[in-house]
C-alpha positions in Angstrom: -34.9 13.3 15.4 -31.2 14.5 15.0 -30.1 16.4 12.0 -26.0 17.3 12.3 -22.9 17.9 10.4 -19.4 17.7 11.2 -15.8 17.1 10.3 -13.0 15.3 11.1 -9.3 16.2 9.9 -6.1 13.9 9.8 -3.8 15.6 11.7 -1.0 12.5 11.2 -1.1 8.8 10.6 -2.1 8.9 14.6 -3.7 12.1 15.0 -7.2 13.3 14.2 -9.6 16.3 15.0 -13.3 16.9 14.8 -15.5 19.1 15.1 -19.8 18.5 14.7 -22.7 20.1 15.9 -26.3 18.3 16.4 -29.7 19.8 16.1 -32.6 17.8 17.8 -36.2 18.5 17.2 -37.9 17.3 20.7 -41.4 15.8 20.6 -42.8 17.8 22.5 -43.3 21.6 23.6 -42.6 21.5 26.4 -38.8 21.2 27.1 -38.4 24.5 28.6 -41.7 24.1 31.0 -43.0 26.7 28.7 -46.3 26.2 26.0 -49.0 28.8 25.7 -48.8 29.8 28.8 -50.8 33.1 29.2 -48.8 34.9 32.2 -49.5 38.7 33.8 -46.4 40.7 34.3 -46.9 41.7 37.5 -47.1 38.3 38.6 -43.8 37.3 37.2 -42.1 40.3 38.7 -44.0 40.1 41.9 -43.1 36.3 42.7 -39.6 35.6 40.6 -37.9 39.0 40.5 -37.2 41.6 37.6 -35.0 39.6 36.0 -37.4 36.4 35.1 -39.7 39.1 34.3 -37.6 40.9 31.7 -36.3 37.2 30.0 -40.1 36.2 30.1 -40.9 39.8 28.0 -38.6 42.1 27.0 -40.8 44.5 25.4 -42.5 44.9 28.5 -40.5 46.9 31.1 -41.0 47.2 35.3 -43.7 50.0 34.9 -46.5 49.6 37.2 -48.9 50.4 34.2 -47.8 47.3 32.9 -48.6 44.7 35.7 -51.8 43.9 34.7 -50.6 42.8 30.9 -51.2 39.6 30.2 -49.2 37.9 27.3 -48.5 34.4 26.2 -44.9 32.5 26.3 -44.3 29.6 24.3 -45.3 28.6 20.5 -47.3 26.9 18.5 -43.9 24.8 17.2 -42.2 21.9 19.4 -39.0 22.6 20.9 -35.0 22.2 19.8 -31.9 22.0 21.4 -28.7 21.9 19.9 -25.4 19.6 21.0 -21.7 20.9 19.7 -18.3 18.7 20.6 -15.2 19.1 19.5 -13.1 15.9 19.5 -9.5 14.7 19.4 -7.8 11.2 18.8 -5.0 9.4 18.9 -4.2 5.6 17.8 -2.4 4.1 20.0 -1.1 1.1 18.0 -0.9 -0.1 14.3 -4.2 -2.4 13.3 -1.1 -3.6 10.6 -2.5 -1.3 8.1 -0.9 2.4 7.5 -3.6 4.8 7.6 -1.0 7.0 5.5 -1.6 4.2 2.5 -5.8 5.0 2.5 -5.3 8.8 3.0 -3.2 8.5 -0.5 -5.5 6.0 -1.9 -8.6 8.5 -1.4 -7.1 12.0 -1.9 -8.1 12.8 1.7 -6.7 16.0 2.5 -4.0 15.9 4.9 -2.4 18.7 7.4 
């Protein structure tokens, strides 16, 4: 299900550039292996190193008084990701038409 926005500019009859960004609600949960997944700490540290444990809980910190809390990842709310591009074009040859004669036509704005 995409939902996006975007915009493209006339540079000159042959030039354009864009710009759009796309947000995608998945169908699913998990996307990012992660859905109510009730974890200990100590477990995270233990086997994947401090650094998975403090992405996986922040609030928590190395403290051995900590390695038996058990906490869950995840959300109730299916997963997004989000796709940005930038693009530029050029037309190589005349379709016959001027693109100059629309852009006046229109009142597109023109840079």
């Amino acid at each position: 299900m995409p939902v996006g926005v975007g915009v493209h500019f006339i540079i000159k009859d042959r030039w354009t550039i864009g710009y759009e960004i796309v947000a995608r609600r998945a169908l699913t949960d998990y996307l990012d292996d992660v859905s109510d997944q009730s974890v200990i700490y100590g477990d995270v540290l233990l086997n994947n190193g401090e650094l998975a444990a403090q992405v996986s809980n922040p609030s928590l910190s190395p403290d051995p008084a900590n390695y038996t809390q058990a906490y869950t990842r995840g959300g109730r709310f299916n997963d997004w990701f989000y796709v940005t591009g930038i693009t530029i074009a050029y037309r190589i040859r005349n379709s016959g038409t001027s693109r100059s004669r629309y852009i006046d036509r229109n009142g597109c704005p023109r840079f």
